[in-house]
PDB file with one MODEL, atoms N, CA, C and O in Angstrom:
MODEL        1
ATOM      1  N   UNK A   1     119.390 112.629 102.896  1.00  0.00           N
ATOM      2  CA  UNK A   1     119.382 111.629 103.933  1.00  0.00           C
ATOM      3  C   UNK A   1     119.437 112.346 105.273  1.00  0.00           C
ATOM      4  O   UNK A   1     120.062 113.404 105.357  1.00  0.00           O
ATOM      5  N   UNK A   2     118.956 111.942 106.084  1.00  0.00           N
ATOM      6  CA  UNK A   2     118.565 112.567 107.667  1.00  0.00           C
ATOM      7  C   UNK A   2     118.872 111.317 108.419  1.00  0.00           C
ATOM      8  O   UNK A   2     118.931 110.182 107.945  1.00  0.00           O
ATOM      9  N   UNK A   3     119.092 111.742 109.869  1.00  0.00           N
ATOM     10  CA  UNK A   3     119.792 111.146 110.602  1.00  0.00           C
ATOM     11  C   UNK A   3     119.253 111.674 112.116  1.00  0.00           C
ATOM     12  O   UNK A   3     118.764 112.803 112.139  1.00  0.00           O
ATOM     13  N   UNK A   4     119.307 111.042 113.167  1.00  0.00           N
ATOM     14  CA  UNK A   4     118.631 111.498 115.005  1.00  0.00           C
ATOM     15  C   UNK A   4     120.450 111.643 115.412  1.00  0.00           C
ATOM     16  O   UNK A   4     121.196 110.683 115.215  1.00  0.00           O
ATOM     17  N   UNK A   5     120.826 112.615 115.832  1.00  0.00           N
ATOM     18  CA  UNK A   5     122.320 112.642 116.451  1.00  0.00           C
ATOM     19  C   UNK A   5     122.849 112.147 117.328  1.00  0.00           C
ATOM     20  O   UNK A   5     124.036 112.229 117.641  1.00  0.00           O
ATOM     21  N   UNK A   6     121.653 111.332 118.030  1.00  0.00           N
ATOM     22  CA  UNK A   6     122.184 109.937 118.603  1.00  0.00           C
ATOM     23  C   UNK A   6     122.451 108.662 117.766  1.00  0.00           C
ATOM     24  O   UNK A   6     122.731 107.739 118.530  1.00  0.00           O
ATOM     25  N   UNK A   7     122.462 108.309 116.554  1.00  0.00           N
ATOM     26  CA  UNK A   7     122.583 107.775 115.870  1.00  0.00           C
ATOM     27  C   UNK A   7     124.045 108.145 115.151  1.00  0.00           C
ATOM     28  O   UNK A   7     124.919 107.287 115.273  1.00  0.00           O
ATOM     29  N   UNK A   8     124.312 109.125 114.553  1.00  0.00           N
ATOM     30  CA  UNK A   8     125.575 109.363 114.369  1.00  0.00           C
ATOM     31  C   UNK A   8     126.774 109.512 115.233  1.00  0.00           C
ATOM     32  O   UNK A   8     127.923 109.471 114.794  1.00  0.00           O
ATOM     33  N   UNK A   9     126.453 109.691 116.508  1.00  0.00           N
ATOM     34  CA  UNK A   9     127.006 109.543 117.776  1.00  0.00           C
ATOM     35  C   UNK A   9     127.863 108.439 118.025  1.00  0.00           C
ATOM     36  O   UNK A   9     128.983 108.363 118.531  1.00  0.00           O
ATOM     37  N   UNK A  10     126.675 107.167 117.310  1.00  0.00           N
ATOM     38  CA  UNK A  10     126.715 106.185 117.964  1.00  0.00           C
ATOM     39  C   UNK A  10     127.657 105.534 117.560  1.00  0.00           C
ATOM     40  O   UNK A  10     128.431 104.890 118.269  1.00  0.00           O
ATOM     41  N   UNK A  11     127.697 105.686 115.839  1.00  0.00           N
ATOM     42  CA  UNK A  11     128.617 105.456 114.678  1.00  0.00           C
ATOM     43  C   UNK A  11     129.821 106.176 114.811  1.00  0.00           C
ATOM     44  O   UNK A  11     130.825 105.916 114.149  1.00  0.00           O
ATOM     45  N   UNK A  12     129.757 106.953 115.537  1.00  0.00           N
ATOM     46  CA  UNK A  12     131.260 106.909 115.249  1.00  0.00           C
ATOM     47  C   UNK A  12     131.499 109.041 115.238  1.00  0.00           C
ATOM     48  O   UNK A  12     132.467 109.801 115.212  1.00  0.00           O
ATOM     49  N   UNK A  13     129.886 109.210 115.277  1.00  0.00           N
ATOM     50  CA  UNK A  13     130.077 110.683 114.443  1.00  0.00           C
ATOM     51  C   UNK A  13     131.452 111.208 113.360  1.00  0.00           C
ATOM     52  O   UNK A  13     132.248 112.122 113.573  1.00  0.00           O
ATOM     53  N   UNK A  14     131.400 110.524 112.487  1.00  0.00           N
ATOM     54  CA  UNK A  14     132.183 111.280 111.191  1.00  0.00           C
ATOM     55  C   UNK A  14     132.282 110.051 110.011  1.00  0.00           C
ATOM     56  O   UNK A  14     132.526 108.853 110.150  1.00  0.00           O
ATOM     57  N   UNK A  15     131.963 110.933 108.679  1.00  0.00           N
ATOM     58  CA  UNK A  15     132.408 110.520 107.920  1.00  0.00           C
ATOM     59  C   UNK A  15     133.943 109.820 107.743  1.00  0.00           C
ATOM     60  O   UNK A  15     135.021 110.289 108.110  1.00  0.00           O
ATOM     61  N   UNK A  16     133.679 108.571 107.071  1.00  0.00           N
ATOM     62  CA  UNK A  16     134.970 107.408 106.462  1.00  0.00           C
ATOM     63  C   UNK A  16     135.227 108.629 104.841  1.00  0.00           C
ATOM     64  O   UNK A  16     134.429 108.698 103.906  1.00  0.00           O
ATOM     65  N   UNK A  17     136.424 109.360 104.954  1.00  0.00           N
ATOM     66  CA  UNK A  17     136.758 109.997 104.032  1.00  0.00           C
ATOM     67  C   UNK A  17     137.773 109.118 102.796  1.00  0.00           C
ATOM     68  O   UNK A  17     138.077 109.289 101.616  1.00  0.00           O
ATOM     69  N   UNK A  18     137.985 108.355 103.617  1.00  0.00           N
ATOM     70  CA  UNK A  18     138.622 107.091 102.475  1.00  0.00           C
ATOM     71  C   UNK A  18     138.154 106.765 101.078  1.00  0.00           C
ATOM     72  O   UNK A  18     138.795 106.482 100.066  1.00  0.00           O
ATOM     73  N   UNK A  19     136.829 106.886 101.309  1.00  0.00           N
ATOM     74  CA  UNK A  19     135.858 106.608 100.057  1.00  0.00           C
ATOM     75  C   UNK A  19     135.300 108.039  99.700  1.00  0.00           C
ATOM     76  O   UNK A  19     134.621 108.889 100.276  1.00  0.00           O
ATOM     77  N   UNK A  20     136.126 107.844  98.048  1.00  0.00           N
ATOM     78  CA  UNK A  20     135.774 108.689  97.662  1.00  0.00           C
ATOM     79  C   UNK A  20     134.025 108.933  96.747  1.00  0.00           C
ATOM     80  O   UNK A  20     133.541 109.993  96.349  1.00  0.00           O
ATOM     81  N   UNK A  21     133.505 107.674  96.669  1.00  0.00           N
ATOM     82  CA  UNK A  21     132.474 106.992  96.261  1.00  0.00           C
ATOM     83  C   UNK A  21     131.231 107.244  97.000  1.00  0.00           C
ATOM     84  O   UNK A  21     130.330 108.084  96.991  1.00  0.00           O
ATOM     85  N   UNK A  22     131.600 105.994  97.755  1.00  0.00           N
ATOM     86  CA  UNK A  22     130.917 105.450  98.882  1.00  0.00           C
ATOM     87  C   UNK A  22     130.616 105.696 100.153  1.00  0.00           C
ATOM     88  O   UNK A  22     130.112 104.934 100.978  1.00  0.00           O
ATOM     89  N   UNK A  23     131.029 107.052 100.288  1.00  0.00           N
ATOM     90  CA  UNK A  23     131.066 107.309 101.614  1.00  0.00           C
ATOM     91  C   UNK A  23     129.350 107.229 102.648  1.00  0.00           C
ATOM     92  O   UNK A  23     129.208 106.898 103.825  1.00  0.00           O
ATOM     93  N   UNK A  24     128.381 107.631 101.724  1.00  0.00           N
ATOM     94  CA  UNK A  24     127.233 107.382 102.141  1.00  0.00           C
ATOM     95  C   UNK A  24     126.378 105.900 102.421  1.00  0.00           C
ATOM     96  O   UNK A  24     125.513 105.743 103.282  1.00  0.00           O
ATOM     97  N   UNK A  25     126.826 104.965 101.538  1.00  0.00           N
ATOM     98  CA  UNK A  25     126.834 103.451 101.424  1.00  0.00           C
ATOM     99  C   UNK A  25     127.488 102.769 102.979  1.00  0.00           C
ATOM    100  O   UNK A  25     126.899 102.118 103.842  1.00  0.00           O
ATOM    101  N   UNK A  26     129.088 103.274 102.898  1.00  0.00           N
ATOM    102  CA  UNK A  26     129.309 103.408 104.410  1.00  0.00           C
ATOM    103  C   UNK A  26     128.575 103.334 105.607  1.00  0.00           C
ATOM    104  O   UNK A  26     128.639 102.454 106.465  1.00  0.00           O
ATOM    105  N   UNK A  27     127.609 104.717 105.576  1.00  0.00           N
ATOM    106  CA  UNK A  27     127.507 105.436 106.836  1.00  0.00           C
ATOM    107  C   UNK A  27     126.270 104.499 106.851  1.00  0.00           C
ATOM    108  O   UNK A  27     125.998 104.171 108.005  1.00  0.00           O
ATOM    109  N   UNK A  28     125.556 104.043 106.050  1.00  0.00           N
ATOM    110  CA  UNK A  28     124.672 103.329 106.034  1.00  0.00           C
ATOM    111  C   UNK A  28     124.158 102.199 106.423  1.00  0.00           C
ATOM    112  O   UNK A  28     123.034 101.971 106.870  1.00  0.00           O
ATOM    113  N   UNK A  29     125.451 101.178 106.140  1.00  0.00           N
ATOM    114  CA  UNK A  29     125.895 100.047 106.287  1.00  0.00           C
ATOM    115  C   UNK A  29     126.238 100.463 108.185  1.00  0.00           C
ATOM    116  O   UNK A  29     125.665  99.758 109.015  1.00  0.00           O
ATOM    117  N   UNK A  30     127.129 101.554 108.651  1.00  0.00           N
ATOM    118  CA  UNK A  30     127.136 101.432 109.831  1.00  0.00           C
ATOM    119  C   UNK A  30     126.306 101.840 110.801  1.00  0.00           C
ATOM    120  O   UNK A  30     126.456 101.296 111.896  1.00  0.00           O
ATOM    121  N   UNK A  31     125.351 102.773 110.675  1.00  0.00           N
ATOM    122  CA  UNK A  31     123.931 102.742 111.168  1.00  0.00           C
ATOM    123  C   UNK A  31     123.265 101.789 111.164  1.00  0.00           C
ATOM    124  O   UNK A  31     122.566 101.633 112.165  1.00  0.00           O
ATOM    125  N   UNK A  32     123.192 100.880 110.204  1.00  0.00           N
ATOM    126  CA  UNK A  32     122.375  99.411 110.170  1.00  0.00           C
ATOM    127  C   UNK A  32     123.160  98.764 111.219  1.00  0.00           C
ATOM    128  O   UNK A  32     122.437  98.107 111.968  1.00  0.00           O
ATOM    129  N   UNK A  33     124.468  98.731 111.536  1.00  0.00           N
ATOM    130  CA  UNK A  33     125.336  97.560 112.399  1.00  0.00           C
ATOM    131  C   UNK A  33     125.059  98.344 113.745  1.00  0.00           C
ATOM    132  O   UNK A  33     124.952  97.708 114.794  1.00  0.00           O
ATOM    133  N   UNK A  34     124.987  99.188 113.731  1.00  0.00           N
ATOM    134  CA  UNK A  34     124.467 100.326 115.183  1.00  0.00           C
ATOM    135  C   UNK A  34     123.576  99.811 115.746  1.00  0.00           C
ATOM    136  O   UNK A  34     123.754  99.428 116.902  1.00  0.00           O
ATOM    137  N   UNK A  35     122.255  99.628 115.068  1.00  0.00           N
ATOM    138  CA  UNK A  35     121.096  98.906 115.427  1.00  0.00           C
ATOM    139  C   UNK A  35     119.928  99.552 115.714  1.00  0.00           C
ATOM    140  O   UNK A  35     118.908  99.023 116.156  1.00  0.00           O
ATOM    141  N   UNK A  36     120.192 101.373 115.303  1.00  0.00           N
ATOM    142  CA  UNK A  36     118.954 102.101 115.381  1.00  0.00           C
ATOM    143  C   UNK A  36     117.928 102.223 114.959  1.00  0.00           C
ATOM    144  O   UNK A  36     117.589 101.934 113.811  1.00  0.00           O
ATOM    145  N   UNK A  37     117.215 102.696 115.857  1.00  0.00           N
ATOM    146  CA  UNK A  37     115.563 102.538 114.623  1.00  0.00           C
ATOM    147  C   UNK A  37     115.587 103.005 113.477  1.00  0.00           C
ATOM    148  O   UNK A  37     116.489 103.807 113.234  1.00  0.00           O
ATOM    149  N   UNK A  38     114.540 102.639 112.322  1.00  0.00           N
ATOM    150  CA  UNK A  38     114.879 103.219 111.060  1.00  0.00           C
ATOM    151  C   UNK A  38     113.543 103.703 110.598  1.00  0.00           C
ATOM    152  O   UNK A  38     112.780 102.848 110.149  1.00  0.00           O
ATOM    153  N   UNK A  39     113.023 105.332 110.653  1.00  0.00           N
ATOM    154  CA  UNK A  39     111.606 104.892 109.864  1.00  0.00           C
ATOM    155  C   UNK A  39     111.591 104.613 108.835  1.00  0.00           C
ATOM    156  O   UNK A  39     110.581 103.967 108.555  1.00  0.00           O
ATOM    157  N   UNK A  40     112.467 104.829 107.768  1.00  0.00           N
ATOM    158  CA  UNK A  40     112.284 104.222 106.876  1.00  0.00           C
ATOM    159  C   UNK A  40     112.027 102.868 106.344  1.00  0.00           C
ATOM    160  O   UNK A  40     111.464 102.738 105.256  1.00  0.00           O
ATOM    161  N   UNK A  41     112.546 101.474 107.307  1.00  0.00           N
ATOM    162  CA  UNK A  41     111.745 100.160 107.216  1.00  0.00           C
ATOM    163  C   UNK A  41     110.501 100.187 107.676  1.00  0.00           C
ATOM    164  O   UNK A  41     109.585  99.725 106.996  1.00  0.00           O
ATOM    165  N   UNK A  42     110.261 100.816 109.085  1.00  0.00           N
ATOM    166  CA  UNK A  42     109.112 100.399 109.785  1.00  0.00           C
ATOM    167  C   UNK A  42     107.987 101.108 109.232  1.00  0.00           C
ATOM    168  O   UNK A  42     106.861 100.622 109.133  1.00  0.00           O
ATOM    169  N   UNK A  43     108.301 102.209 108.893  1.00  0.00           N
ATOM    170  CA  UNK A  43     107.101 103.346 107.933  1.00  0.00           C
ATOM    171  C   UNK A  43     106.992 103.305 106.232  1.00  0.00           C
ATOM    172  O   UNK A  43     106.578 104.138 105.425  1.00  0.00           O
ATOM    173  N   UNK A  44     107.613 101.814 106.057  1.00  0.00           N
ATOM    174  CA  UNK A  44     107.254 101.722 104.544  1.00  0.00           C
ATOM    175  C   UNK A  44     105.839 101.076 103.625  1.00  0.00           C
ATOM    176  O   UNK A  44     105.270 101.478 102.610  1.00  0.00           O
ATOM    177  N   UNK A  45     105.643 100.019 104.437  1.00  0.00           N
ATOM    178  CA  UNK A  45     104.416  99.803 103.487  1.00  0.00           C
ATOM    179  C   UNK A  45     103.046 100.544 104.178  1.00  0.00           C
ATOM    180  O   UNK A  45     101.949 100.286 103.683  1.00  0.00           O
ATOM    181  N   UNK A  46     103.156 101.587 105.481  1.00  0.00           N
ATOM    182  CA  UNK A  46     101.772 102.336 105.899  1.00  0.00           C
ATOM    183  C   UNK A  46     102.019 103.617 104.581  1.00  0.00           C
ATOM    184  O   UNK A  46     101.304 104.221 103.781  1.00  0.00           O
ATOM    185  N   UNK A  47     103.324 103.569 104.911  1.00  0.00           N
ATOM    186  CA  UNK A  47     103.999 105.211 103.971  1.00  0.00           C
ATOM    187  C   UNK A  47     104.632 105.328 102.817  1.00  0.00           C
ATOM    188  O   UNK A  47     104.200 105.666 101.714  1.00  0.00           O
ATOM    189  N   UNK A  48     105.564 105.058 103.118  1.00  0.00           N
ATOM    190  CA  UNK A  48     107.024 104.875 102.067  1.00  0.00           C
ATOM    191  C   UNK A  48     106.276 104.528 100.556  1.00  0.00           C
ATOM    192  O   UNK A  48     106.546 105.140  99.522  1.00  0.00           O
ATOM    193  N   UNK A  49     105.149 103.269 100.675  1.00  0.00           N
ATOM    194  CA  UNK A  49     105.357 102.628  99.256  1.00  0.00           C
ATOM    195  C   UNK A  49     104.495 103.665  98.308  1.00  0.00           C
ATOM    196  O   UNK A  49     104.483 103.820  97.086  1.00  0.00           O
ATOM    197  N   UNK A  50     103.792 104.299  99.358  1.00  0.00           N
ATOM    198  CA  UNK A  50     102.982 104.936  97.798  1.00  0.00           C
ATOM    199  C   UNK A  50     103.500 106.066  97.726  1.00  0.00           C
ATOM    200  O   UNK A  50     103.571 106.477  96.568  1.00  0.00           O
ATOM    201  N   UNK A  51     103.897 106.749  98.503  1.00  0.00           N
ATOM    202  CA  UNK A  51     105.059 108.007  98.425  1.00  0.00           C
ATOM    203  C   UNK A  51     106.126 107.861  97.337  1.00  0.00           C
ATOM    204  O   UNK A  51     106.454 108.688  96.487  1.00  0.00           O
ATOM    205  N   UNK A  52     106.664 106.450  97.582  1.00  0.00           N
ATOM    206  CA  UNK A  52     107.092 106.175  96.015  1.00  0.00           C
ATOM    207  C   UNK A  52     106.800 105.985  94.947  1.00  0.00           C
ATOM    208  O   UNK A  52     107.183 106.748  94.060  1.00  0.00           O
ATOM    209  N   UNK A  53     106.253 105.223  94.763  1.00  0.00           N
ATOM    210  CA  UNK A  53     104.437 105.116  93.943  1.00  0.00           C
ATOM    211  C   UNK A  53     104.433 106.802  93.592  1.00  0.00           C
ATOM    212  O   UNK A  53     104.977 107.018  92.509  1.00  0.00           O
ATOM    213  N   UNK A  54     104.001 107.874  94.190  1.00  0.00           N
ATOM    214  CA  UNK A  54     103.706 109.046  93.889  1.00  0.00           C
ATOM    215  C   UNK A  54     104.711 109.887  93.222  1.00  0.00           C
ATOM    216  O   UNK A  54     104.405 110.782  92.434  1.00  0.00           O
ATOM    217  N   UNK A  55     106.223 109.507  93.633  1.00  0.00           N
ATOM    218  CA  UNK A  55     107.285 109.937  92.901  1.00  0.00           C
ATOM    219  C   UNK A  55     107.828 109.149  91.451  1.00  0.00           C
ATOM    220  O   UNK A  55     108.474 109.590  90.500  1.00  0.00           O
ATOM    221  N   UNK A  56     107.431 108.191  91.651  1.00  0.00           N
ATOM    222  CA  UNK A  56     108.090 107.568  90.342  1.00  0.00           C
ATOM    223  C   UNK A  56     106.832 107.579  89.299  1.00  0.00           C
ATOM    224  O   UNK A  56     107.071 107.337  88.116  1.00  0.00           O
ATOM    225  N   UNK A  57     105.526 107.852  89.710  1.00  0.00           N
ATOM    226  CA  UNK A  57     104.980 108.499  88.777  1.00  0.00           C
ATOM    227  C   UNK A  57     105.118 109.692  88.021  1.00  0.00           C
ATOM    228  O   UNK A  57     105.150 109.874  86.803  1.00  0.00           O
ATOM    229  N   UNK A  58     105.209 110.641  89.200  1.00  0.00           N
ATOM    230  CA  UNK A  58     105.539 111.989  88.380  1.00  0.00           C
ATOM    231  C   UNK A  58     106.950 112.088  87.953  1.00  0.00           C
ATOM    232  O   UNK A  58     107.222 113.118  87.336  1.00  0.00           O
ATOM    233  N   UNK A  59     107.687 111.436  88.103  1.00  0.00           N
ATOM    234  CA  UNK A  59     109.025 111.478  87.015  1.00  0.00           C
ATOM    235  C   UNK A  59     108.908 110.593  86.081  1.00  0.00           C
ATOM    236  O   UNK A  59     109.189 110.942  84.934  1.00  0.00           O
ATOM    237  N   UNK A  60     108.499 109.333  86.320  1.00  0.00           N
ATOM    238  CA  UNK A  60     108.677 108.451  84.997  1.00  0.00           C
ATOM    239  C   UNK A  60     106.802 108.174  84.290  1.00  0.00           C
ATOM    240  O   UNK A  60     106.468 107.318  83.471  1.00  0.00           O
ATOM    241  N   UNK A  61     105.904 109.218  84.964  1.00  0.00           N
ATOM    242  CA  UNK A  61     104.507 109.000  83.991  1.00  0.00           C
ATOM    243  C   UNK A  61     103.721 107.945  84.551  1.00  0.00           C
ATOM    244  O   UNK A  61     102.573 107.756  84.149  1.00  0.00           O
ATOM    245  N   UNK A  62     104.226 107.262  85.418  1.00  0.00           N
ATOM    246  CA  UNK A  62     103.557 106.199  85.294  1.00  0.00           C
ATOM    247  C   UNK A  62     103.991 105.097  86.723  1.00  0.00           C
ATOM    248  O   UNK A  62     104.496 104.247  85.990  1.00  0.00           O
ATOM    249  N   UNK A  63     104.117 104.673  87.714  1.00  0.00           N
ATOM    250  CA  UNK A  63     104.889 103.793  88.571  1.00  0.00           C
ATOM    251  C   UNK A  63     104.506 102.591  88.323  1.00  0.00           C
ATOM    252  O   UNK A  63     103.380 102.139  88.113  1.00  0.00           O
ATOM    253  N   UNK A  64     106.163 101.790  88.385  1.00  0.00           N
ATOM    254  CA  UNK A  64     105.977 100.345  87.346  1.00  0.00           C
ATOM    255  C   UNK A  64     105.227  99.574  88.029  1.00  0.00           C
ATOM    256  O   UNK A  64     105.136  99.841  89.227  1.00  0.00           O
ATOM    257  N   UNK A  65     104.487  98.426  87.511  1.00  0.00           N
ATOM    258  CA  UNK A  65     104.332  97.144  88.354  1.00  0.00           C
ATOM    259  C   UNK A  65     105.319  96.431  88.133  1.00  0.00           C
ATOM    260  O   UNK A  65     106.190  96.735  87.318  1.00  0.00           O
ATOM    261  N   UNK A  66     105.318  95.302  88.884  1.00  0.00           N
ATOM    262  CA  UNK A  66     105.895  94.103  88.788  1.00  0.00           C
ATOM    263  C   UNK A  66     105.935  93.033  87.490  1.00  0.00           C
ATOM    264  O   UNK A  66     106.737  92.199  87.070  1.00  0.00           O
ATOM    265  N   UNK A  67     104.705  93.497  87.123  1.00  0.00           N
ATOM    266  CA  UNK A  67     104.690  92.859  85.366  1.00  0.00           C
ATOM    267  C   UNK A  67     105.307  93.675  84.430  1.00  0.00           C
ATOM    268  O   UNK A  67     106.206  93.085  83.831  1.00  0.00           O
ATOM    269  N   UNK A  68     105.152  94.729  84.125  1.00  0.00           N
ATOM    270  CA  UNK A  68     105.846  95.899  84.132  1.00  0.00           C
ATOM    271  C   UNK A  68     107.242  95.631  83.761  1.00  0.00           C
ATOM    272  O   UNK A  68     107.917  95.493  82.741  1.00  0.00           O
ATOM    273  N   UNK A  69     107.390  95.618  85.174  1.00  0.00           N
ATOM    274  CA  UNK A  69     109.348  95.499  84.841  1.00  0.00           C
ATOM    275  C   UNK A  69     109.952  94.536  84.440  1.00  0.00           C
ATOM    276  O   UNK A  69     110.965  94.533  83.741  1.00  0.00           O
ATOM    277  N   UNK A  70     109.019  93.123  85.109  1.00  0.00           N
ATOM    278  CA  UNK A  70     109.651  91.862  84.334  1.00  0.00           C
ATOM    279  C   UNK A  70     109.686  92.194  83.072  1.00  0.00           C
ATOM    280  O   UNK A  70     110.819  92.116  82.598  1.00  0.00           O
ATOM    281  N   UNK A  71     108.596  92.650  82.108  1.00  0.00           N
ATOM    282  CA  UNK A  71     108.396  92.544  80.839  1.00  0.00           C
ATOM    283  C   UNK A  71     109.341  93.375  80.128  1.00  0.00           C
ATOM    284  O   UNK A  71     109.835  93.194  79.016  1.00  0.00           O
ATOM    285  N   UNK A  72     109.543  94.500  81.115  1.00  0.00           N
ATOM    286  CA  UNK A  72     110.850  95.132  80.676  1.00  0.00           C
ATOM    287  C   UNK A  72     111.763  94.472  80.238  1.00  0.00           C
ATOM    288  O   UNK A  72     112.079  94.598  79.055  1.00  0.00           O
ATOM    289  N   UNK A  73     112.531  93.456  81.207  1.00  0.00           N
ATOM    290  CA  UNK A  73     113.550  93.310  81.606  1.00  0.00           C
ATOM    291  C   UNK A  73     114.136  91.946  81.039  1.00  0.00           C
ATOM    292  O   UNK A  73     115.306  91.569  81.117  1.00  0.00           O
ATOM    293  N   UNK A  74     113.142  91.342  80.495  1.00  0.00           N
ATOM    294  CA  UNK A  74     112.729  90.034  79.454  1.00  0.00           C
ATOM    295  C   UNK A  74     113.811  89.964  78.667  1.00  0.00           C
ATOM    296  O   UNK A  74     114.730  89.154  78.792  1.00  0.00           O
ATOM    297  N   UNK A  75     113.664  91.203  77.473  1.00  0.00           N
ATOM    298  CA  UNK A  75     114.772  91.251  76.550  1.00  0.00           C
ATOM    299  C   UNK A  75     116.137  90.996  77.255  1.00  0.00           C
ATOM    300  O   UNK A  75     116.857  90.005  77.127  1.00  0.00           O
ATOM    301  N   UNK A  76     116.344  92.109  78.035  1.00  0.00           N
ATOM    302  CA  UNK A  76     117.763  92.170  78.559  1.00  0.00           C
ATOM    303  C   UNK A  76     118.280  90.865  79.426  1.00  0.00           C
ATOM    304  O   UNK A  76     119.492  90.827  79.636  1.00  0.00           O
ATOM    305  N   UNK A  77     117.636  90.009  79.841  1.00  0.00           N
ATOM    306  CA  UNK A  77     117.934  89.018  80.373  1.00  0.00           C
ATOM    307  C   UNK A  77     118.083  87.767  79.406  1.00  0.00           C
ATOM    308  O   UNK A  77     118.879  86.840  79.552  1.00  0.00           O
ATOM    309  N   UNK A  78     117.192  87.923  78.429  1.00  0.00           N
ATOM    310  CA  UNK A  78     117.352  86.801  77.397  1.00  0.00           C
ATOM    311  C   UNK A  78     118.426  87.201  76.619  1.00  0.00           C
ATOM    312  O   UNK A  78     118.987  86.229  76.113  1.00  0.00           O
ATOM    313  N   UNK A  79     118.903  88.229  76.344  1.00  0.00           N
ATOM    314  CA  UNK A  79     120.585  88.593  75.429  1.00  0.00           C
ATOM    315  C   UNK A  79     121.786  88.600  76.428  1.00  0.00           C
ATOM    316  O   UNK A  79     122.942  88.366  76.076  1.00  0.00           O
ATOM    317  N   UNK A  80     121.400  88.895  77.729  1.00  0.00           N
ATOM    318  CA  UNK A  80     122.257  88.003  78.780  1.00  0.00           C
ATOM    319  C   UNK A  80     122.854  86.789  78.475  1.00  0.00           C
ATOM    320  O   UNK A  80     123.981  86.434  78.130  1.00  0.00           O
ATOM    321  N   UNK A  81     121.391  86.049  78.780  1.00  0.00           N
ATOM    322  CA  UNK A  81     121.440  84.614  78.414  1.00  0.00           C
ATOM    323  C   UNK A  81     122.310  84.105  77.477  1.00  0.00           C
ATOM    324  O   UNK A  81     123.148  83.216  77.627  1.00  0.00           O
ATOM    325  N   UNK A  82     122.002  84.826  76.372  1.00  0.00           N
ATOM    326  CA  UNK A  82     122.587  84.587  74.810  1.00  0.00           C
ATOM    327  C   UNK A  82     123.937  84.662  74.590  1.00  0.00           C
ATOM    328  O   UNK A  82     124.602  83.759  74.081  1.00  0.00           O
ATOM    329  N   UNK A  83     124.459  85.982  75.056  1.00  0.00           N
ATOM    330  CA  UNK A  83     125.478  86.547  75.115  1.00  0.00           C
ATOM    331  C   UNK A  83     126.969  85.575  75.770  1.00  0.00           C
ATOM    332  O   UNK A  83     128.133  85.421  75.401  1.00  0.00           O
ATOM    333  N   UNK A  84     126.108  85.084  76.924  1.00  0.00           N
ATOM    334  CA  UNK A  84     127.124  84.240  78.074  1.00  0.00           C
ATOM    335  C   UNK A  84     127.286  82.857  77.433  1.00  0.00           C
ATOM    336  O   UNK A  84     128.341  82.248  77.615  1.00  0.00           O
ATOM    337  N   UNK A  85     126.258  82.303  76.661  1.00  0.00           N
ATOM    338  CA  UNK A  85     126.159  80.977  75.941  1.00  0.00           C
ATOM    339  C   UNK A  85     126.995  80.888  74.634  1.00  0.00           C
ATOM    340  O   UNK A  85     127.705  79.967  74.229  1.00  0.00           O
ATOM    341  N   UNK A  86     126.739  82.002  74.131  1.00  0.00           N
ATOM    342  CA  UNK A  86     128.075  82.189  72.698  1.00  0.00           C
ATOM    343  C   UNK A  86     129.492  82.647  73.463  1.00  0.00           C
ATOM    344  O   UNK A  86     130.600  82.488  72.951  1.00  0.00           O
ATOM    345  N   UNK A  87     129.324  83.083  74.425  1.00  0.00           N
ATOM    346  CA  UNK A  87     131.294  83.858  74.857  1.00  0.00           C
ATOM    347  C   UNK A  87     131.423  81.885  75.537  1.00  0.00           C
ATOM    348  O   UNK A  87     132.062  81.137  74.797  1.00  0.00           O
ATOM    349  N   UNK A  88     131.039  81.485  76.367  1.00  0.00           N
ATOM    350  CA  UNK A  88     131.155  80.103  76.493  1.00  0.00           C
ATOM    351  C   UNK A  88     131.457  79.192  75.706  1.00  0.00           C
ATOM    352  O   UNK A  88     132.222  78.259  75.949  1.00  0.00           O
ATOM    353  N   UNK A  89     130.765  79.440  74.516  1.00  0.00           N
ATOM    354  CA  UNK A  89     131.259  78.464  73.501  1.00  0.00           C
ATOM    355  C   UNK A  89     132.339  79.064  72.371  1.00  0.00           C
ATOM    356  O   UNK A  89     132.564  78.450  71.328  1.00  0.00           O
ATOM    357  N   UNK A  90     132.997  80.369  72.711  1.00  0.00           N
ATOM    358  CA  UNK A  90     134.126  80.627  72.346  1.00  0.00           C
ATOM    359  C   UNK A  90     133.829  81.624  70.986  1.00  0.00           C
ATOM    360  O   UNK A  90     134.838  82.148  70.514  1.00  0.00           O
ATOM    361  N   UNK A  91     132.590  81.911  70.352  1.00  0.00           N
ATOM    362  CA  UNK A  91     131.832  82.655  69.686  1.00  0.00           C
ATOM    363  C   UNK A  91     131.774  84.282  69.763  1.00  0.00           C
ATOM    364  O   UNK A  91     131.510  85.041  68.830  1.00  0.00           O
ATOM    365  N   UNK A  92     132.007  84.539  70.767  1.00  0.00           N
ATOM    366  CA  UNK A  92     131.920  85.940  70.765  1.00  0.00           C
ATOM    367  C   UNK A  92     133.165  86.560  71.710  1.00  0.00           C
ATOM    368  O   UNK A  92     133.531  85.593  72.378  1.00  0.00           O
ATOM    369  N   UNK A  93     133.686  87.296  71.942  1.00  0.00           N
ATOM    370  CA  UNK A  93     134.665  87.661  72.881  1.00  0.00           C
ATOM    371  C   UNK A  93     134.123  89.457  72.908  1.00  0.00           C
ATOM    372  O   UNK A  93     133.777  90.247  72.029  1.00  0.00           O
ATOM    373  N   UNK A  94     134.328  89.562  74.850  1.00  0.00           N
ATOM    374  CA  UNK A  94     134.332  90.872  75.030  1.00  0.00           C
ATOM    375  C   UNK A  94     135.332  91.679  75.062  1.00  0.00           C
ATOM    376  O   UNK A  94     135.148  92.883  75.242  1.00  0.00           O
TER     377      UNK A  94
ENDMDL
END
């Protein structure tokens, strides 16, 4: 992650060491409340999307579509479904 040092400036310059997690989620969340430019929104669908597109091909073979993932994601949402409808009716316990 990269950053303009007027931007971290602006925030506060320093890491929230509190979080031992999250500390990047943080800094993130407070750059967004800062209100600085971001190329990463404004340079995403000229740039960003197929750059991703280009990475999630060469790691996963292939970059998903949108049909794709629904179809993925079918199963796991329908045993969701299932799952919450039997613990509801007292059938299953986690």
């Amino acid at each position: 992650m990269f950053w303009r040092r007027r931007a971290w400036d602006k925030v506060g310059g320093e890491i929230d060491e509190s979080f031992l997690f999250a500390m990047d989620w943080d800094l993130i969340l407070r750059f967004r409340d800062a209100g600085p430019y971001q190329k990463s929104v404004s340079w995403w669908l000229p740039f960003g999307r197929r750059e991703a597109e280009r990475l999630m091909a060469r790691s996963l073979g292939d970059a998903p579509t949108r049909e794709g993932i629904r179809d993925a994601l079918r199963w796991y949402v329908f045993r969701h479904w299932l799952l919450d409808k039997l613990y509801l009716a007292g059938l299953v316990r986690y």
